[in-house]
Each structure stands twice: as C-alpha cells, then as structure tokens.
N, C-alpha and C positions, 0 to 999 in steps of 0.2 A: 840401368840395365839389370839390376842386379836384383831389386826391387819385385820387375816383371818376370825373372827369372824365376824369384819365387813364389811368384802369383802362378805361373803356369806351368810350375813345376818341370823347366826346359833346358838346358844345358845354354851358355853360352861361350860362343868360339869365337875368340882372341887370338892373333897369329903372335908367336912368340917373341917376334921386331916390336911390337906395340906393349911388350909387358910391363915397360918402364912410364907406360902412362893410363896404368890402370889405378886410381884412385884408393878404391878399396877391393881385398879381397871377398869372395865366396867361395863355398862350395863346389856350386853349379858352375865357374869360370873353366873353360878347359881351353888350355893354349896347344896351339898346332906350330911344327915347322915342316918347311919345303913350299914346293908352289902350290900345289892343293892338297885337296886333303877332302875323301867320300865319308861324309856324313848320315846319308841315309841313301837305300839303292835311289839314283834315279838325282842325286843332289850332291854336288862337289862343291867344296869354298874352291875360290879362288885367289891367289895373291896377286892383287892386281895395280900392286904400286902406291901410291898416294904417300903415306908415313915414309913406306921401306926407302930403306937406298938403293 
C-alpha cells in the first residue's frame, strides 16, 4: 500500500485499532479514530468491524 501511495501521491487511511499491524511505516499513512471519519466532501470511511473488537 505504501508503494501505491507513492505512486499516486495519495494519503492512506488506517483506523487507529489496526496500527499494530502495519508492517512498515510512511509518510502518506494517516491513522483515524472513532467510527468514521469525512475524507473528502461526499466520502466518509467507515469502521465497519472485521479486525476491531
């Protein structure tokens, strides 16, 4: 992910619960908490379970 990140010069979002299985860091990694989080008008992440507890 990280790779593509700086292929297209794009942020990527990581919920804060999943930090401990991030491999390596970057830059471009930006971790969120709560259950969403507006990333651009018109586009929310969602926490939608799977990892989380």
């Amino acid at each position: 992910m990280t790779e593509r990140a700086r292929a297209f010069d794009a942020p990527v979002y990581i919920h804060e619960a999943d930090r401990e299985w991030v491999g390596r860091t970057a830059p471009l990694i930006e971790y969120w908490t709560g259950d969403t989080r507006q990333i651009a008008p018109g586009m929310t992440l969602i926490k939608a379970g799977t990892h989380f507890a």
